[in-house]
N, C-alpha and C positions, 0 to 999 in steps of 0.2 A: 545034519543040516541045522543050522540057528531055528530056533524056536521064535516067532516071530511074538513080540508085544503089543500089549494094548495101542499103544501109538502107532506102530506098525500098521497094522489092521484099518484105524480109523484112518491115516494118510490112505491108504490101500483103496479104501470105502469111497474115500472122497475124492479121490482121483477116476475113479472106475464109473462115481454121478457126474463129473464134471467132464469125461470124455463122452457120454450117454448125451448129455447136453449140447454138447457141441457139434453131434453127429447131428441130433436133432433137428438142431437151429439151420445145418447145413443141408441138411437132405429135407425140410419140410419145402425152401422154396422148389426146389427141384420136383418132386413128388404133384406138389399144386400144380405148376405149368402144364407138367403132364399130365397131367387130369383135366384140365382146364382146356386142356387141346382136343380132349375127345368127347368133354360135355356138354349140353344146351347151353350157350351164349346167357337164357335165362335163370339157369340152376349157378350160371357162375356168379352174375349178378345182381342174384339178392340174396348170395352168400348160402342156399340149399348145398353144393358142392365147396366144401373145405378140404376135402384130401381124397375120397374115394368119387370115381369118375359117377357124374347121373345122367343119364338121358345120352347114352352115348352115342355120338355119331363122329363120321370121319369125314364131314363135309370139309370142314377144316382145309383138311391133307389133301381130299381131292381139289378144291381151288388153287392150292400152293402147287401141288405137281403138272394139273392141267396148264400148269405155264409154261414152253419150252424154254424160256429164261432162266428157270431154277436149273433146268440141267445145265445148260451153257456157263451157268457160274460154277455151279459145283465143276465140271471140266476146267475152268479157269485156273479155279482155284485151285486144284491137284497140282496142274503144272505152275501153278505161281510157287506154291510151297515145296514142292519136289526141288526144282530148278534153283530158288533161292536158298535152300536147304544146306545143297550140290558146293551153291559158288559160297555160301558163307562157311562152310566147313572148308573149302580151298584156302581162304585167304586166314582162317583162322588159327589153325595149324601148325602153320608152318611159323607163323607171327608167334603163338604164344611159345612155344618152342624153341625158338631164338630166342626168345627175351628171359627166356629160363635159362640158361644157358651160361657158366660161367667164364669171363674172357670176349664178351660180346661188348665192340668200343661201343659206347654213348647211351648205353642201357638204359641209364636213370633220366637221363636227356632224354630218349625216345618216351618214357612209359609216362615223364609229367607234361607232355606233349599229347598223349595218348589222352588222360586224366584232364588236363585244360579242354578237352571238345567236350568231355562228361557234364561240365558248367555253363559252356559259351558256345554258342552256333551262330550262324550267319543269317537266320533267323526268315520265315516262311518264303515272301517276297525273293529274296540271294538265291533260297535255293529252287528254287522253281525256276528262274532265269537260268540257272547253271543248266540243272534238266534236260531246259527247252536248248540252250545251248550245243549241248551235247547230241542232242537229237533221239531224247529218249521221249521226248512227249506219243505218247499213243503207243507205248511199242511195251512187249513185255519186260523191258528192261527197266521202263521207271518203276516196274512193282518189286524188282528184285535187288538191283543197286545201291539206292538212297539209304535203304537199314541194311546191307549187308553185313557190316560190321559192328559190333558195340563193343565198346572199351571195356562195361562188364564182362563180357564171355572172359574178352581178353586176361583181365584179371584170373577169375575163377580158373580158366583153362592152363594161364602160366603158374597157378599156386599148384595144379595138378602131377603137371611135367616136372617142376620142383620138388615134390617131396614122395613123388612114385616114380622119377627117372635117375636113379642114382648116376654120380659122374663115372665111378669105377667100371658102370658097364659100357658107358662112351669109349672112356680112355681105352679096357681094353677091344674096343671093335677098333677102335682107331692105329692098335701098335701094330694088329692085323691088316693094316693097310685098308680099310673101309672110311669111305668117304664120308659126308656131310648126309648126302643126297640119301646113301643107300642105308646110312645110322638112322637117318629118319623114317625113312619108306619101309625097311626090315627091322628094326628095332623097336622104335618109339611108335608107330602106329599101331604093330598087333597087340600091345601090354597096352594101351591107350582106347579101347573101346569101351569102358565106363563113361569117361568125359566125351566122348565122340556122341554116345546114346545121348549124355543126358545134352549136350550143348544144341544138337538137331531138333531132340523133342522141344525143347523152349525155345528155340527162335521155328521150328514148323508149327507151333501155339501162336507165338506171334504173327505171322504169315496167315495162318489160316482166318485167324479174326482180323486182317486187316482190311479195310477198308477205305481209310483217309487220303492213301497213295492214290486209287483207283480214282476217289474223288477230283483230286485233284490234279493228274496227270493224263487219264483216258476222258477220249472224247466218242466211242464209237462205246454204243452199250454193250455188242459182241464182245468188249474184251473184258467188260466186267466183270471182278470176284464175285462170288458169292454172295460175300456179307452186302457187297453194293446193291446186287439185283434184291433181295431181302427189303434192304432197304427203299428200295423206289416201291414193293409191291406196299411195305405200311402207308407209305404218302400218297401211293396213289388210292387206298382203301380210305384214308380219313379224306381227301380231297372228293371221295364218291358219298362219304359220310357228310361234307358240309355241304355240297351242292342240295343232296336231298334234302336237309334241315334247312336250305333256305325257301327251297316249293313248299307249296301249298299240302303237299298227298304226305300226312303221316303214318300212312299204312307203307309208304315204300323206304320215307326216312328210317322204322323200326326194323325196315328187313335189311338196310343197307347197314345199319348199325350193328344189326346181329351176325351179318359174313363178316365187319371188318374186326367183330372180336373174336369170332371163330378164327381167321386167317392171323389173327397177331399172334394166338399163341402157338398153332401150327408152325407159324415161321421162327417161333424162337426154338421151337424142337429140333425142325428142320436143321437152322444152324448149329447148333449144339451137339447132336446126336453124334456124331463121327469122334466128335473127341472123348464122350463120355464114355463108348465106347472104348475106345482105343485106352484110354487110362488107368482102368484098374490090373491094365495086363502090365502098364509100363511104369505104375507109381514107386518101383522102388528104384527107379533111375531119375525119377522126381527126389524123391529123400534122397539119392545120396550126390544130387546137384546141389540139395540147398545145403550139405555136409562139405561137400568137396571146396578146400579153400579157405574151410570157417578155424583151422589150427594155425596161429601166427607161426611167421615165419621168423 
């Protein structure tokens, strides 16, 4: 083995502080939140608690879960992001796949057609009329239709099929007399569960923190995501925080102050928790999404 040199070493040293730093910088806000969600409202706010929890309690969590709304969203939510998951892995597929494909008429026509929606949309107003048009207003369908598809995946997904589906193994299932149908279904999908992994976990990432659909499409709070019921409990915690600051009884404005910052950071936990979870088992289908596509073609 190469004996490694002074430069070696010092690049070596400096790369191994400048990763230490970054883990840092990234895991200190995470760490606080968490602390902050199980410490006296007071120990957070005159800066007593910086990173290890004081005065711990879990009044927090119990206010957030004594809602039956948190569960109703989390149930939403699964089936918003399961569902949307489902139908955007359907139409994603089989698209990026053709477009990979050599011999496919208007290719380059369809994909700058693809590429012009990435710059230009019809803009908030359009599509909300279309929406309601359509008759997805209130229905599980305007949380999963409107993004089902991005022209990114699209990309990413057709750079995949192109440089991991070689033609020679089309051509020969094709001299075999296998169709279109069954070269995709039996061929190109069981070699294709790298890109399958990583194109779900990023649009089920997307989904899980959406919220702006729910805003803007549901009228019934039953069918709200998550991130929306989350949402109404901060507004409605500062709206019990301004009422009290405008009475007269400062003994009750200090205690309304003190649950709505117990419950703020309880609720960023709350939302968070499933994916931080869920990520260290699946980050190297994270790496090798932001890899997948990045070799020109």
């Amino acid at each position: 083995m190469r004996r490694e040199s002074s430069v070696d070493k010092v690049f070596v040293i400096f790369n191994t502080l400048f990763i230490l730093a970054i883990t840092a910088i990234v895991l200190y806000p995470l760490l606080y939140i968490l602390s902050a969600s199980i410490s006296s409202p007071a120990s957070v706010n005159t800066g007593e608690m910086w990173l290890i929890p004081k005065d711990v309690t879990l009044e927090g969590y119990k206010r957030v879960f004594q809602n039956n709304s948190i569960w109703n969203g989390y149930k939403n939510t699964i089936i918003y992001t399961i569902s949307g998951v489902a139908v955007h892995l359907f139409i994603l597929l089989p698209c990026a796949y053709a477009l990979s494909r050599k011999g496919v008429p208007y290719k380059k026509a369809i994909m700058w057609f693809f590429l012009f929606t990435m710059f230009f949309n019809g803009g908030l107003i359009p599509t909300y009329l279309l929406i309601k048009d359509l008759g997805m207003i209130n229905t599980t369908w305007a949380m999963i239709i409107p993004n089902a598809l991005g022209v990114w995946s699209i990309i990413v997904a057709r750079a995949f099929f192109q440089q991991n589906i070689p033609n020679e193994l089309i051509e020969a299932a094709e001299i075999d007399g296998a169709n279109d149908f069954y070269i995709f279904a039996k061929l190109v999908l069981p070699i294709s569960a790298p890109i399958i992994a990583v194109m779900a976990l990023f649009h089920g990432v997307g989904l899980w923190n959406q919220y702006f659909n729910g805003l803007m499409y549901l009228n019934e709070s039953s069918m709200y995501p998550l991130q929306l019921v989350l949402r109404e409990i901060l507004i409605l915690n500062q709206m019990d925080e301004q009422m009290a600051m405008s009475g007269i009884d400062f003994e009750s404005y200090a205690e309304t102050a003190r649950i709505a910052d117990i419950v703020k950071y309880a609720v960023m936990i709350v939302s968070a928790l499933p994916l931080l979870i869920v990520y260290p088992f699946l980050q190297r289908y994270f790496v090798k999404g932001v890899l997948v596509g990045s070799i020109k073609e």
